[in-house]
PyMOL commands that place a pseudoatom at each C-alpha (Angstrom):
pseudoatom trace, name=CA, resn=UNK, resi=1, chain=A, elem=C, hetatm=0, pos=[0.000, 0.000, 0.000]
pseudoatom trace, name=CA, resn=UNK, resi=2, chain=A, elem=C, hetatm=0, pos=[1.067, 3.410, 0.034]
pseudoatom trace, name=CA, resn=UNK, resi=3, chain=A, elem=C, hetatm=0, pos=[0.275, 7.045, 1.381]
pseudoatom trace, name=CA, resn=UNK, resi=4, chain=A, elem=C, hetatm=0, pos=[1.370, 10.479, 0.403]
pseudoatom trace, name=CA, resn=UNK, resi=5, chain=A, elem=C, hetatm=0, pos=[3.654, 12.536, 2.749]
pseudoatom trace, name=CA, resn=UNK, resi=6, chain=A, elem=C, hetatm=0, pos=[3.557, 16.574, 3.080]
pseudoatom trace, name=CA, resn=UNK, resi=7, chain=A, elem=C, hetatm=0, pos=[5.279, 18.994, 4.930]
pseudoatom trace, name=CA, resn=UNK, resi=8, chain=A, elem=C, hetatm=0, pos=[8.298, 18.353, 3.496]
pseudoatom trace, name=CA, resn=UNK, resi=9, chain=A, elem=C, hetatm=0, pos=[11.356, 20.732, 2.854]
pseudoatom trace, name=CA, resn=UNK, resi=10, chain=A, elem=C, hetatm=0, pos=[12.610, 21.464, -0.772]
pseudoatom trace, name=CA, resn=UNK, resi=11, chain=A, elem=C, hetatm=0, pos=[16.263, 19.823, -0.075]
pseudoatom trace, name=CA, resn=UNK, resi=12, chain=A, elem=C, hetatm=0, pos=[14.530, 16.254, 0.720]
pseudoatom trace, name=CA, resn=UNK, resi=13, chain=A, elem=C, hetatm=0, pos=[15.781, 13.257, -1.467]
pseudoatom trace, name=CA, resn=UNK, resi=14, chain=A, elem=C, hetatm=0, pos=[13.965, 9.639, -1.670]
pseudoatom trace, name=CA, resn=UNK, resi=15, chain=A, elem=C, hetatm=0, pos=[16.721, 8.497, 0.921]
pseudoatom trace, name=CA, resn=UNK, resi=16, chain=A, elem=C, hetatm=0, pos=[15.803, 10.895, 3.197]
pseudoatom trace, name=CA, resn=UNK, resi=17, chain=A, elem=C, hetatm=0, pos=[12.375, 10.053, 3.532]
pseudoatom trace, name=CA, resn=UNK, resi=18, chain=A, elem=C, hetatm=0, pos=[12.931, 6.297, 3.368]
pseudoatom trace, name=CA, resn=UNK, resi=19, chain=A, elem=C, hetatm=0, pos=[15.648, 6.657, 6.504]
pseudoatom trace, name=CA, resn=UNK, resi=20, chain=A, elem=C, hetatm=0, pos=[13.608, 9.159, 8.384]
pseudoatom trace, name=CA, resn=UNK, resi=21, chain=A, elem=C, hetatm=0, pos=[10.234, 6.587, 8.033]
pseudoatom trace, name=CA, resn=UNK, resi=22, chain=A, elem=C, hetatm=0, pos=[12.626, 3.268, 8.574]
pseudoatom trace, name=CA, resn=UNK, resi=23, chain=A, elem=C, hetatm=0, pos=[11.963, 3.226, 12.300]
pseudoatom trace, name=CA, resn=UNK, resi=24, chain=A, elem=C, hetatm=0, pos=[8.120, 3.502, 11.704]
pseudoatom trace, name=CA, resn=UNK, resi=25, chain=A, elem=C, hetatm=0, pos=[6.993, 1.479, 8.273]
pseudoatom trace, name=CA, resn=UNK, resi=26, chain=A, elem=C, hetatm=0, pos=[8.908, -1.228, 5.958]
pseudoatom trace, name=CA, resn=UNK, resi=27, chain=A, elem=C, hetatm=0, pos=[9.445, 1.875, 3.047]
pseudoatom trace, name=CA, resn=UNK, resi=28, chain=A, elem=C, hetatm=0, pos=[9.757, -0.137, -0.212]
pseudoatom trace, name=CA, resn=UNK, resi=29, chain=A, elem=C, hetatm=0, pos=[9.689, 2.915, -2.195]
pseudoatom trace, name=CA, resn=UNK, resi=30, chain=A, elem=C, hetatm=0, pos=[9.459, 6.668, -2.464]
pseudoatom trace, name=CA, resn=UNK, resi=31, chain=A, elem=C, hetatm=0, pos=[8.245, 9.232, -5.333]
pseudoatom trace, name=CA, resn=UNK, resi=32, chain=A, elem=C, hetatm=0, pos=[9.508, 12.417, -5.130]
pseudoatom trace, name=CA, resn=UNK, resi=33, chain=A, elem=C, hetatm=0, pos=[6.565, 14.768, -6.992]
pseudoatom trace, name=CA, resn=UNK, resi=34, chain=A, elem=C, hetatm=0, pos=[7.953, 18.612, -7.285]
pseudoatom trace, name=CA, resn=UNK, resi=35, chain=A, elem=C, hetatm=0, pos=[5.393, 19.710, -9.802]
pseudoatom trace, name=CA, resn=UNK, resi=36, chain=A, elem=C, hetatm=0, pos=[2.976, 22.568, -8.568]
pseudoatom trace, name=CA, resn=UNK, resi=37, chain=A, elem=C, hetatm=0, pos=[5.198, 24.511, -5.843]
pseudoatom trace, name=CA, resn=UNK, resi=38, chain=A, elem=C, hetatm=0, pos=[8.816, 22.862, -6.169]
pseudoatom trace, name=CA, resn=UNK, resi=39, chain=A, elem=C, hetatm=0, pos=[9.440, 24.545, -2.326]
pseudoatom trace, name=CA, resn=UNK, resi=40, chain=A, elem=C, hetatm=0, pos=[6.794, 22.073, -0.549]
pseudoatom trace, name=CA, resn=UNK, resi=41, chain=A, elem=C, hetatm=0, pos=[7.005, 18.704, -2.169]
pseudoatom trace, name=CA, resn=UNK, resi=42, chain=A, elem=C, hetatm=0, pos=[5.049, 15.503, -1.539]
pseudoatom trace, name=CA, resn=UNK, resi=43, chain=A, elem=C, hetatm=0, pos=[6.298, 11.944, -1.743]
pseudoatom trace, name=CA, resn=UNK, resi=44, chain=A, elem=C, hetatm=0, pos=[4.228, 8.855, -2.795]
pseudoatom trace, name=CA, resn=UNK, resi=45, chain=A, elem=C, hetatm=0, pos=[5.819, 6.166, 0.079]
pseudoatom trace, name=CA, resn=UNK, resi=46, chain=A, elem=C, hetatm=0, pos=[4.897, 2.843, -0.492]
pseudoatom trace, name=CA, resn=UNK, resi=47, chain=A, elem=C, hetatm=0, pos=[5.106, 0.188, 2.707]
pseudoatom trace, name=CA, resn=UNK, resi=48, chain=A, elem=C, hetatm=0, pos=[5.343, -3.302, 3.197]
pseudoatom trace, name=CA, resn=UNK, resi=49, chain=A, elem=C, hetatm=0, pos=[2.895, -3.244, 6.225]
pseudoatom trace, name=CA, resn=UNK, resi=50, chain=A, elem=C, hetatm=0, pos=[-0.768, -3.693, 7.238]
pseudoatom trace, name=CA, resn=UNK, resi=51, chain=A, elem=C, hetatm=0, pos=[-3.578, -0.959, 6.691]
pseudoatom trace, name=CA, resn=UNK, resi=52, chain=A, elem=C, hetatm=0, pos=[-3.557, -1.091, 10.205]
pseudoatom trace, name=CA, resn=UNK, resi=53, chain=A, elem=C, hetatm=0, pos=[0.025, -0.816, 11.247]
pseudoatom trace, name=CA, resn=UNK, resi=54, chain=A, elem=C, hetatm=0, pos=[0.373, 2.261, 8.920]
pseudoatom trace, name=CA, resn=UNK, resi=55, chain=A, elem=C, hetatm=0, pos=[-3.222, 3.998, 9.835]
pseudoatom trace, name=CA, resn=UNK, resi=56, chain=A, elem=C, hetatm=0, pos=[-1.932, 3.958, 13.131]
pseudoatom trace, name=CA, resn=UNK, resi=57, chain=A, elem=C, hetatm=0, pos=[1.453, 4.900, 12.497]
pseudoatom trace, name=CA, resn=UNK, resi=58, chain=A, elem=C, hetatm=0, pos=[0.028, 8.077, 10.001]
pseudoatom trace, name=CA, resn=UNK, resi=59, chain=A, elem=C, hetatm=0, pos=[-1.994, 9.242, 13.065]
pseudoatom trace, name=CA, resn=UNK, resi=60, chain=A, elem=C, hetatm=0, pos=[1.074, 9.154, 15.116]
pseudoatom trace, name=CA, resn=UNK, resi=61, chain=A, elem=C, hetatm=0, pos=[3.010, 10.961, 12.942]
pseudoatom trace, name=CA, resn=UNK, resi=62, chain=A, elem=C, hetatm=0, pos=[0.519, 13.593, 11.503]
pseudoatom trace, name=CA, resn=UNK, resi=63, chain=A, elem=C, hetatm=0, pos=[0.922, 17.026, 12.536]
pseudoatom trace, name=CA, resn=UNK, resi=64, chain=A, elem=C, hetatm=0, pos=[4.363, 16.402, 13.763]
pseudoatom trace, name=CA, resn=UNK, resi=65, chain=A, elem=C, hetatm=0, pos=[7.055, 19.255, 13.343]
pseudoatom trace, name=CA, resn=UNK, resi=66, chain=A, elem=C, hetatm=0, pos=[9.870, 18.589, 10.738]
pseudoatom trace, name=CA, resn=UNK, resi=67, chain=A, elem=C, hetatm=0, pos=[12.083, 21.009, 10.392]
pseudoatom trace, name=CA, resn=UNK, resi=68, chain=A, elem=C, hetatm=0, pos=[9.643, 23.772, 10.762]
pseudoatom trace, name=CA, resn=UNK, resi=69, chain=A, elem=C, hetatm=0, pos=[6.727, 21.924, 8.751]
pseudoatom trace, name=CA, resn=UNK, resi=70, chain=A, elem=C, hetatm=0, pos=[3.917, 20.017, 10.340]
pseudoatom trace, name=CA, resn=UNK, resi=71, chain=A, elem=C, hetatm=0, pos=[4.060, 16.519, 8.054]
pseudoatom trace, name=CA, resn=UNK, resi=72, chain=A, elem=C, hetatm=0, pos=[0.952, 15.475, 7.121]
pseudoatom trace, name=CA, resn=UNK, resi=73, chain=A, elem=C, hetatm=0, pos=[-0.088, 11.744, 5.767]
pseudoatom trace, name=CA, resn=UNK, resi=74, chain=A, elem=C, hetatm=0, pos=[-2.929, 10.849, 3.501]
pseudoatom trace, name=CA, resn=UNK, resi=75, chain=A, elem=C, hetatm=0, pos=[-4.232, 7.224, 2.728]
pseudoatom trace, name=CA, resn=UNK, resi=76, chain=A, elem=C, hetatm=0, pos=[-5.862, 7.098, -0.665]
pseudoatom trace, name=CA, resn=UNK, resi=77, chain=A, elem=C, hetatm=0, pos=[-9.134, 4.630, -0.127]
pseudoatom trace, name=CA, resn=UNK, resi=78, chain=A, elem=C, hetatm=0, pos=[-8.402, 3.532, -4.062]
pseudoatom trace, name=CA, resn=UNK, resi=79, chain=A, elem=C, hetatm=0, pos=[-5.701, 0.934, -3.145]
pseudoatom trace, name=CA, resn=UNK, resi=80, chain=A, elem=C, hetatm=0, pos=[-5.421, -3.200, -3.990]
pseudoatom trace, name=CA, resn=UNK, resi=81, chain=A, elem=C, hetatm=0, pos=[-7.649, -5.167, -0.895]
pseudoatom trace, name=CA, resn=UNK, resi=82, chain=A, elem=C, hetatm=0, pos=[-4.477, -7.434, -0.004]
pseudoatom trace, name=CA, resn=UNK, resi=83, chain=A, elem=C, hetatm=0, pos=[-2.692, -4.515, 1.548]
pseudoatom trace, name=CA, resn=UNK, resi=84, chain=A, elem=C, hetatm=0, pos=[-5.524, -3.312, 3.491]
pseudoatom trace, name=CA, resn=UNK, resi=85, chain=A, elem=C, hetatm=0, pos=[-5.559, -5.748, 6.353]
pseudoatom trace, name=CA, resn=UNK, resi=86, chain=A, elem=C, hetatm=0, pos=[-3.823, -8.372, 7.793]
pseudoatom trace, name=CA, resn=UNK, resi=87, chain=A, elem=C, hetatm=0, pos=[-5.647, -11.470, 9.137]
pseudoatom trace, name=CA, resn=UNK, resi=88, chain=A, elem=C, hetatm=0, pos=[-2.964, -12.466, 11.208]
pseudoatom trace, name=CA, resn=UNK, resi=89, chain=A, elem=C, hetatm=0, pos=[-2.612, -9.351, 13.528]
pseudoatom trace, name=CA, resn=UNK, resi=90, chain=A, elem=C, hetatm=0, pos=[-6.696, -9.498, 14.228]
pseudoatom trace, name=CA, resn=UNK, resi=91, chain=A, elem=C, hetatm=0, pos=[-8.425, -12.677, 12.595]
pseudoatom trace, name=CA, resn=UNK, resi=92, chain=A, elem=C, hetatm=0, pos=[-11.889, -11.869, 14.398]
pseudoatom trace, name=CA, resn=UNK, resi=93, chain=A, elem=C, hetatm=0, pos=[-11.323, -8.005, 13.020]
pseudoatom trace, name=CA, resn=UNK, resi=94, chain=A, elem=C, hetatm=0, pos=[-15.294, -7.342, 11.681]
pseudoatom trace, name=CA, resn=UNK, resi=95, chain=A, elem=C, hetatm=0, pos=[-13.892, -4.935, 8.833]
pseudoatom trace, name=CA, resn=UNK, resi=96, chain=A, elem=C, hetatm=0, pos=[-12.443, -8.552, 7.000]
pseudoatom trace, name=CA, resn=UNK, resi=97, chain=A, elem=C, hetatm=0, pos=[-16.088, -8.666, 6.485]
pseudoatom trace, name=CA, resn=UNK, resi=98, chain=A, elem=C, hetatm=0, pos=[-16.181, -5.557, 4.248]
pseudoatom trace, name=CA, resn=UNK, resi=99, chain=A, elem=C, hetatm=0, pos=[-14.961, -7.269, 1.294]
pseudoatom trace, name=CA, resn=UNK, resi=100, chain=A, elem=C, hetatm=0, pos=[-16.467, -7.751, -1.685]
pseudoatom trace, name=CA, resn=UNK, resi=101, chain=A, elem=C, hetatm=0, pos=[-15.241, -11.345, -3.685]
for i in range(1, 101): cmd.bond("trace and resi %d" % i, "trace and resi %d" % (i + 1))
show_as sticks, trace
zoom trace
């Protein structure tokens, strides 16, 4: 799955971002997007972890000061089921009955 990352300075880099998140989320990649205001970029981080482990991680983390900038983390709803939840963390989790087959 993946999220998108704000607040960030213009000077970041993709190893940056995938160091600073490390301790927090399995990072398996990062997009750098400078188009609209090249000062404030966003990054497209996808993880290796469970809808779970990162919505709780994102609400950690949002708001937090960076280097002057509060960071901010959206999760786009439009993303693959498989990464959404993991049936091993919470196997009697009601939202595994959400799915559609």
């Amino acid at each position: 799955m993946y999220f998108i990352l704000g607040g960030l300075q213009a000077d970041t880099s993709v190893e940056l971002i995938t160091e600073g998140l490390r301790p927090y989320l399995t990072v398996t990649g990062v997009e750098l997007i400078r188009e609209g205001d090249a000062d404030r970029p966003m990054a497209r981080v996808c993880v290796d972890d469970s809808y779970t482990h990162v919505w709780e991680t994102a609400n950690r983390l949002r708001g937090i000061y960076h280097r002057g900038r509060a960071l901010t983390l959206y999760i786009p709803a439009h993303q693959h089921f498989d990464h959404l939840f993991d049936a091993a963390e919470a196997p009697d989790d009601p939202r595994e009955a959400i799915h559609l087959d």
